[in-house]
C-alpha distance (Angstrom), angle and dihedral (degrees) to the residues before:
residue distance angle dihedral
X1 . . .
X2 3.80 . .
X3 3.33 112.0 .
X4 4.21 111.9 -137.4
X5 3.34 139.9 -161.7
X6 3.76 121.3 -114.6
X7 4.09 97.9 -168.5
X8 3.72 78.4 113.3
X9 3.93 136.4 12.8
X10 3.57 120.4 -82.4
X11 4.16 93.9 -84.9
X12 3.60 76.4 65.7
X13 3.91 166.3 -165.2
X14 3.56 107.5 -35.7
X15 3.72 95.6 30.6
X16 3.95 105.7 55.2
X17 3.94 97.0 76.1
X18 3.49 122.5 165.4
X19 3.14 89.8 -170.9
X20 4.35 104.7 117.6
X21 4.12 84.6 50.4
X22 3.99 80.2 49.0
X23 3.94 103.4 37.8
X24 3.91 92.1 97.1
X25 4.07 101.4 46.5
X26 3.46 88.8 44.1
X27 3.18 96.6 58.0
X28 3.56 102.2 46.1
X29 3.73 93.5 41.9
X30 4.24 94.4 52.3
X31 4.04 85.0 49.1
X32 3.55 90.6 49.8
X33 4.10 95.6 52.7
X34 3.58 93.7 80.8
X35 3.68 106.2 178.0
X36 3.79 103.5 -48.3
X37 3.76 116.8 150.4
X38 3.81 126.4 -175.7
X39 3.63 114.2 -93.0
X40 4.07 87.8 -127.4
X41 3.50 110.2 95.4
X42 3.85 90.1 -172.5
X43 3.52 94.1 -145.1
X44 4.38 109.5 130.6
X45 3.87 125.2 -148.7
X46 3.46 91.7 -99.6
X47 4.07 91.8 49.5
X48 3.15 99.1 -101.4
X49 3.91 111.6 149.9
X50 4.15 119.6 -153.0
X51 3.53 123.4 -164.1
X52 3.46 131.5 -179.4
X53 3.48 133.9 -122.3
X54 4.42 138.6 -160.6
X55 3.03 101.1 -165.1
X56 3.87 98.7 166.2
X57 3.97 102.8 -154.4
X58 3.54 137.4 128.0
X59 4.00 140.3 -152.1
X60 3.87 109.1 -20.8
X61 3.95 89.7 13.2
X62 3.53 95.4 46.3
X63 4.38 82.7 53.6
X64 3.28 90.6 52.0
X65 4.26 101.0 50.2
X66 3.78 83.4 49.3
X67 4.22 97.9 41.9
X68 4.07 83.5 49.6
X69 3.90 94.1 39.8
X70 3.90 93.0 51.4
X71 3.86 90.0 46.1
X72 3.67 89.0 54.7
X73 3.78 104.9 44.3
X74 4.01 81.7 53.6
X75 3.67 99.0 58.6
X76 4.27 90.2 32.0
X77 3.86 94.2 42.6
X78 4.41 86.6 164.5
X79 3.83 86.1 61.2
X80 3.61 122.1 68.1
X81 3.96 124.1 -166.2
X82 3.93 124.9 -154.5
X83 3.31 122.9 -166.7
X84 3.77 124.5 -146.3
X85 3.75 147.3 104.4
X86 3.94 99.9 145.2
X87 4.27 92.1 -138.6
X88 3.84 127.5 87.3
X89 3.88 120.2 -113.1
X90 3.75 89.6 -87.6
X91 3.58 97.4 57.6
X92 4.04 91.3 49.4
X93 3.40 102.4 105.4
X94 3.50 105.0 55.3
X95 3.69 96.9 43.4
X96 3.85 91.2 51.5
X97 3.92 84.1 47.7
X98 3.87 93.1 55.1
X99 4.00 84.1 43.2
X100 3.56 91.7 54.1
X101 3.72 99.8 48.2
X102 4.01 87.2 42.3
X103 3.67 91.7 54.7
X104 3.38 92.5 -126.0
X105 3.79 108.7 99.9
X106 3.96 133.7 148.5
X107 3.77 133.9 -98.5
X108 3.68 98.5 -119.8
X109 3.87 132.0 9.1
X110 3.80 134.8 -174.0
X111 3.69 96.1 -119.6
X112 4.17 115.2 -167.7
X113 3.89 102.6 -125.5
X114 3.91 90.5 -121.4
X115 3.56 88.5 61.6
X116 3.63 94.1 41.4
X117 4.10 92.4 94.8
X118 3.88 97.0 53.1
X119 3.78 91.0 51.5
X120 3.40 98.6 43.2
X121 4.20 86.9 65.1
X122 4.34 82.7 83.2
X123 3.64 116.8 101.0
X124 3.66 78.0 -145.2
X125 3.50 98.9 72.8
X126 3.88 110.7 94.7
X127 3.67 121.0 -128.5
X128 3.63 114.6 -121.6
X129 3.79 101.6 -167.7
X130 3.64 97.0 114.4
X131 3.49 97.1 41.7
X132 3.56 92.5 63.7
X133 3.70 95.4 38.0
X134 4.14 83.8 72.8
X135 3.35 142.5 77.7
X136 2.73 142.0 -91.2
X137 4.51 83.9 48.6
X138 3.37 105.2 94.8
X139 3.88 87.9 -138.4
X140 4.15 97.7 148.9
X141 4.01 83.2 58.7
X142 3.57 98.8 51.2
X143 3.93 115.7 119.8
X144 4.05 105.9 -105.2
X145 3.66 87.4 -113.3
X146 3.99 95.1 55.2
X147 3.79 88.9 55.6
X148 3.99 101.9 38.9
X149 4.05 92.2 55.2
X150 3.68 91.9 55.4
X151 4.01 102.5 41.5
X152 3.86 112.4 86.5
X153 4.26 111.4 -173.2
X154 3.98 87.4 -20.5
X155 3.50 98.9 -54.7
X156 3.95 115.9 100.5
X157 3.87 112.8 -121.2
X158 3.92 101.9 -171.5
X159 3.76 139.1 -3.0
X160 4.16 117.0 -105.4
X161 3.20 121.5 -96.4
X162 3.61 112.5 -178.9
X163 3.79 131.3 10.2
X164 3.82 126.9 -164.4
X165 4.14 136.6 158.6
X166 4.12 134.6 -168.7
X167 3.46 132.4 -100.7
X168 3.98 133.6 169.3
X169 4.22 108.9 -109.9
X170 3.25 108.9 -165.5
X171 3.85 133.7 -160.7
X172 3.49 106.8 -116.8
X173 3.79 99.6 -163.7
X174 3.80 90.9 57.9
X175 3.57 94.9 50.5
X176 3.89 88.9 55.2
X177 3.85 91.9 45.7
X178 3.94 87.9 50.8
X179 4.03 88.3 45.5
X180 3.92 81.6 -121.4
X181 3.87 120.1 158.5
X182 4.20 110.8 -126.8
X183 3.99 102.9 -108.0
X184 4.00 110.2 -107.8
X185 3.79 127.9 -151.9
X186 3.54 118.9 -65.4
X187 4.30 102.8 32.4
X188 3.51 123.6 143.6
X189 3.76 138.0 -122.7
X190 3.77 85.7 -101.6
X191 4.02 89.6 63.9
X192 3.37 91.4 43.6
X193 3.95 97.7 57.4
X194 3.59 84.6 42.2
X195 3.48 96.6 50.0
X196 3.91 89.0 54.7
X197 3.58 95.3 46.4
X198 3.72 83.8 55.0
X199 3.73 97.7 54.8
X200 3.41 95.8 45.3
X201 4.07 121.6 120.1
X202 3.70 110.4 179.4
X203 3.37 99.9 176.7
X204 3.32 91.3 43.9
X205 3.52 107.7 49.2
X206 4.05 105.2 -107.9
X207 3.59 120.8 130.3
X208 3.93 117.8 -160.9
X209 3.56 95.1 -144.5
X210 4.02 136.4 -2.2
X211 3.82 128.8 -134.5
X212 4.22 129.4 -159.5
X213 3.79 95.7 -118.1
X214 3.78 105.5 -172.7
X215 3.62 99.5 79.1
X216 3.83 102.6 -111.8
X217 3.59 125.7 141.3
X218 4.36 84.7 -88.5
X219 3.78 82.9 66.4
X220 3.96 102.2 41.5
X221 4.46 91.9 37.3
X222 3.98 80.0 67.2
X223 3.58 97.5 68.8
X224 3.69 112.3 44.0
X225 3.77 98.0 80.5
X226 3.97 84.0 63.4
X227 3.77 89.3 47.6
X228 3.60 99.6 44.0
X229 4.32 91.5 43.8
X230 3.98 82.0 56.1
X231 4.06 92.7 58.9
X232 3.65 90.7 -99.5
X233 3.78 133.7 125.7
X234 3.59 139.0 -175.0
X235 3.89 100.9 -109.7
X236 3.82 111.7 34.1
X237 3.84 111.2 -138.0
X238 3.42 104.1 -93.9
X239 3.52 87.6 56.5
X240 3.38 96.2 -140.5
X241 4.36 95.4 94.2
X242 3.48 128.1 35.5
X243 3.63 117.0 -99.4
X244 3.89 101.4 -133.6
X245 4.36 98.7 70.4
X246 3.72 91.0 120.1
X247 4.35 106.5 24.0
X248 3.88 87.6 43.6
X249 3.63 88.0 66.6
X250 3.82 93.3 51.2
X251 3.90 91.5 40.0
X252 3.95 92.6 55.1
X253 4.29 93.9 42.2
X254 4.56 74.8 67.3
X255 3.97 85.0 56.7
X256 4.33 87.3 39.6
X257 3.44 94.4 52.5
X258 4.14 99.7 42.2
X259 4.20 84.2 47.0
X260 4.36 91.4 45.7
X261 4.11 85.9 53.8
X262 4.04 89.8 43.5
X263 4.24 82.2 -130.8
X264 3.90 88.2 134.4
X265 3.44 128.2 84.6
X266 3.81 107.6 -148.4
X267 3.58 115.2 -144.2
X268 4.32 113.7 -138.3
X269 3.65 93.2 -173.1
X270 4.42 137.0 80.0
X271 4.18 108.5 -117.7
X272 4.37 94.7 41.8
X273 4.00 78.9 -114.5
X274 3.82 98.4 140.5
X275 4.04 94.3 46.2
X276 3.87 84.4 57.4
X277 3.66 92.5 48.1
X278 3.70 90.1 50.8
X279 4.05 85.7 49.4
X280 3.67 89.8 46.3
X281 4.15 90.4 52.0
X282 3.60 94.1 58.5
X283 3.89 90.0 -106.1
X284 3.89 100.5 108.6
X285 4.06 122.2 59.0
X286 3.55 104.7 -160.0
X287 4.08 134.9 14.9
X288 3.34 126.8 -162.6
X289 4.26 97.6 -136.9
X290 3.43 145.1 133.4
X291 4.09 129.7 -124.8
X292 3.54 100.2 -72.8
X293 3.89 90.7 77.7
X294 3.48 86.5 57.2
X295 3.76 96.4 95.6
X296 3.78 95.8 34.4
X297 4.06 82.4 55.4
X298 3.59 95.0 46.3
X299 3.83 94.1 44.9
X300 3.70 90.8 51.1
X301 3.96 83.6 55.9
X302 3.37 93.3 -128.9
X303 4.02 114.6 161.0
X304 3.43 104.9 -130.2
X305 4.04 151.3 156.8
X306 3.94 134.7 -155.8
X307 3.66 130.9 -143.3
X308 3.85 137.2 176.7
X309 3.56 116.6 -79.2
X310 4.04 107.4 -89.1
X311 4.10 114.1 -106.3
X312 4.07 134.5 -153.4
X313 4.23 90.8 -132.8
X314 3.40 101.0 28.5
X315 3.45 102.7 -110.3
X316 4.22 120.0 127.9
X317 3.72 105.1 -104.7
X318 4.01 125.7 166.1
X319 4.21 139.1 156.1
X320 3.56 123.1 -122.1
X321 4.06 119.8 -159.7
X322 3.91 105.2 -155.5
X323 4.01 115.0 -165.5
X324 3.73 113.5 -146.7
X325 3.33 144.6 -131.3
X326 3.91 113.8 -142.8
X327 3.58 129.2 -159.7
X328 4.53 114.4 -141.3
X329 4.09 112.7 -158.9
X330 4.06 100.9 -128.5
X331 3.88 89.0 163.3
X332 3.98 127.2 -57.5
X333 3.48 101.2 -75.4
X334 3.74 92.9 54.0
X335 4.05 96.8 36.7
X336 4.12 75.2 47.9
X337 3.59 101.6 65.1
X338 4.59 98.5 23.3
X339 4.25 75.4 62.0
X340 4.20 92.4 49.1
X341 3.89 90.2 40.6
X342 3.84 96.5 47.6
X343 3.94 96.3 42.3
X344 3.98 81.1 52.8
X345 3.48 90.9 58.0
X346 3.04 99.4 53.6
X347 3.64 101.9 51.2
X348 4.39 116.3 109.2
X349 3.41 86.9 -108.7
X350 4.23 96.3 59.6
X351 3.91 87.2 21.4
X352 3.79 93.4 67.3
X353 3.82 91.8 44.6
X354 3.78 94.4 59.8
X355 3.95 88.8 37.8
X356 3.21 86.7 60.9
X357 4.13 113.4 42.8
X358 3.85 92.3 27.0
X359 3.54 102.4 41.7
X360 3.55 117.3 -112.5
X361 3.73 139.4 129.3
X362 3.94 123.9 -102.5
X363 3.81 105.8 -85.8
X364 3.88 90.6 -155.7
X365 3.79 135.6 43.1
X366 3.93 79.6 -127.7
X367 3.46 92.9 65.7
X368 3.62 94.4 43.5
X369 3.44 91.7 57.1
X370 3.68 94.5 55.5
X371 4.12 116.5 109.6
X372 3.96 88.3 -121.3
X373 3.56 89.9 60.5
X374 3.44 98.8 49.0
X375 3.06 95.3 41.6
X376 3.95 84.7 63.0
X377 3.45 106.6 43.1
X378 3.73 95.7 52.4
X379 3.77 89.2 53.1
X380 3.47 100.6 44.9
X381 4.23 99.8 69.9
X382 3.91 106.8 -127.5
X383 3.65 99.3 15.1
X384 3.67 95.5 112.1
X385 3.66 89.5 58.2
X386 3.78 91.7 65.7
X387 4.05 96.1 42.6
X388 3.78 89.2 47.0
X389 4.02 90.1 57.0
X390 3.41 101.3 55.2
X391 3.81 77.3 71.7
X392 3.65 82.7 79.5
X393 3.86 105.9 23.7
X394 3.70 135.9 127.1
X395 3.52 140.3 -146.2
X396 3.87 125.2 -135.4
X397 3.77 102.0 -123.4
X398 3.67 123.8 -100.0
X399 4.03 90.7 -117.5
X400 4.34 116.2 154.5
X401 3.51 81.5 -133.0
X402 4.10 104.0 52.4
X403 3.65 91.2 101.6
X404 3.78 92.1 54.4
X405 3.92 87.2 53.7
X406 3.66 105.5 44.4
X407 4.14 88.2 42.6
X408 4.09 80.2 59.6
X409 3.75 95.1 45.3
X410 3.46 91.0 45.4
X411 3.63 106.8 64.9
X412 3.90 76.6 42.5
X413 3.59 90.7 61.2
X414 4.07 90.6 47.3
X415 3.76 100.6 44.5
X416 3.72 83.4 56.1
X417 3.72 97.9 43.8
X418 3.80 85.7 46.1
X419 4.34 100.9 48.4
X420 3.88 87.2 -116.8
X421 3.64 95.9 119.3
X422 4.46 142.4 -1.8
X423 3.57 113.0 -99.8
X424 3.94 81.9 -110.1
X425 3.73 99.4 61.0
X426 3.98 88.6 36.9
X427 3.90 87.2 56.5
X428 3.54 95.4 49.3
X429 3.63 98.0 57.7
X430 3.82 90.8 37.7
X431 3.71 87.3 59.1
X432 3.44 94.6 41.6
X433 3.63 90.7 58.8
X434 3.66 98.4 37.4
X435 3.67 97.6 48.4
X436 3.88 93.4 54.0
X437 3.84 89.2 51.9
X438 3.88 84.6 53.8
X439 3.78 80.9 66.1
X440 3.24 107.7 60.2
X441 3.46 118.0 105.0
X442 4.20 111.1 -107.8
């Protein structure tokens, strides 16, 4: 079984960003850090250096910081590694922002690529460009996605820590009861709305499909594939308007029509764990997820099969949300030896460790390659499907004002979801919102 990381509820890690609510107090804590270090130098009699580390995970992530940590600190017994932080992944960014403007701030930091931008505005984040540049970091091999979340204005700002994608699962057993055909490669947005319509059961409690309805970044993440398959993008090239005015419109008529046939089950609550419940019940059809429901699905017995996210031309298109890992200057003999530990990490060989017990996907083509890997993705059914789309996958962009933008498209998504407005009106005030946030000077 796929092993999954609970640093965040199933609807997961690099989706759950507070980062709109946090936009402001980020930014005026990071420009209030100045250039503060802590006094510590961590560096022993003996020469032994410690660093510290918030690493933000729980349960089988949380094993698999520690397995990795304890590995390290044997082969690199001059460097020491502590692990700490006392918040959850979620709640990173604001407790490195208070650490930053305290002075007192940590070595290394899982930072959620959406949040990636606002941090990286400290002179106390350490630039990793050079690292990477070396060998033995298998940089060139790196998905696209891995290295777009972490470079900030060409310079790269952290190292990636996780990497993910979406893909349709679909509950096999329903689609037989509804005398349904499984969707194959290549269908459209058409088949897919369709499809749900199809699957539904009002009266008898089954849903088609399900739909993050609080406006969070699980709700928005869902929608740029559409917008970016349409020629659109979520900061127009000038940078000074969003890039999804037109293809937003089309993207949200998807959400209209799935909310006009009542196929969607909208979820109330934060963390999309109620829509997976209902998919784990036998009530839902098809989810829109990526592989860290795969255990939760294949614990709740549920027969089921995964395919590529549908498309309006045709052509394979998915989003990937990589997590970070970002380096803190506390003095060179601690920046030093965060820099050797996190380009270890990072490596196939450590990369396919965490891929495996914490539930992410390979962030190299060297690490996919390696027999462990294999090994797991052809015995974990539907794997493969996710690995093979980050072939094809995008990264949001690490923009200071993403937050502002997918906090606009957001309550766009949930007016939609909801009946309270067209996707045309929605859009308008979305970019209304959105483009004035563009504005602000960052």
């Amino acid at each position: 079984m796929y092993a999954v990381n609970r640093s965040a509820p199933p609807a997961r890690r690099d989706v759950l960003r507070a980062g709109a609510a946090w936009a402001g107090a980020a930014a005026a804590g990071l420009s209030a850090a100045g250039c503060a270090a802590g006094e510590d130098n961590g560096v022993s009699a003996d020469g032994t250096v410690t660093i510290e580390m918030w690493h933000g995970q729980t349960d089988t992530g949380k094993k698999a910081v520690e397995s990795l940590v304890a590995a390290f600190m044997r082969s690199h017994p001059r460097i020491r590694v502590e692990l700490g932080g006392g918040v959850l992944a979620d709640s990173m960014l604001q407790k490195v922002t208070a650490a930053l403007a305290a002075g007192s701030y940590p070595d290394i930091a899982y930072i959620f690529g959406s949040d990636l931008a606002s941090v990286a505005r400290s002179p106390q984040v350490v630039d990793l460009t050079d690292m990477v540049g070396h060998a033995p970091t298998p940089w060139a091999t790196y998905w696209e996605p891995a290295r777009a979340a972490v470079t900030v204005n060409g310079q790269v700002r952290a190292a990636p820590a996780l990497l993910d994608s979406l893909a349709v699962v679909c509950n096999k057993e329903l689609f037989r009861r509804a005398g349904v055909p499984l969707p194959e490669v290549g269908w459209r947005w058409d088949d897919f709305v369709a499809t749900a319509k199809a699957l539904t059961d009002a009266g008898g409690g089954r849903f088609g499909t399900g739909w993050p309805g609080v406006g969070d970044e699980d709700t928005v993440w869902r929608l740029w594939p559409m917008i970016w398959d349409l020629g659109g993008d979520v900061v127009a090239d000038d940078g000074r308007h969003v890039g999804f005015a037109d293809t937003g419109t089309r993207a949200l008529e998807v959400v209209a029509a799935l909310a006009h046939d009542k196929s969607v089950y909208v979820d109330p609550k934060p963390g999309s764990e109620q829509m997976y419940q209902v998919f784990a019940s036998g009530r839902m059809g098809m989810v829109v997820t990526g592989p860290w429901q795969l255990p939760d699905i294949h614990q709740a017995k549920i027969d089921y099969h995964v395919v590529p996210l549908p498309s309006f031309s045709g052509r394979p298109v998915t989003i990937s949300g990589p997590d970070t890992w970002t380096v803190f200057g506390n003095g060179d003999a601690r920046k030093r030896a965060a820099k050797t530990f996190v380009a270890w990490l990072i490596q196939p060989t450590q990369d396919v460790r965490w891929d495996i017990d914490a539930g992410s996907l390979p962030l190299s083509r060297r690490t996919l390659d390696l027999p462990a890997w294999r090994h797991k993705e052809s015995s974990t059914e539907g794997l493969g499907v996710f690995t093979k789309a980050l072939d094809t996958a995008r990264a949001r962009p690490v923009h200071a004002a993403y937050p502002q933008i997918s906090q606009a498209l957001g309550q766009a998504i949930v007016a939609v979801l909801l009946g309270q407005s067209s996707p045309s009106k929605a859009l308008r005030a979305c970019t209304a919102d959105a483009n004035a946030a563009l504005l602000i000077p960052r």
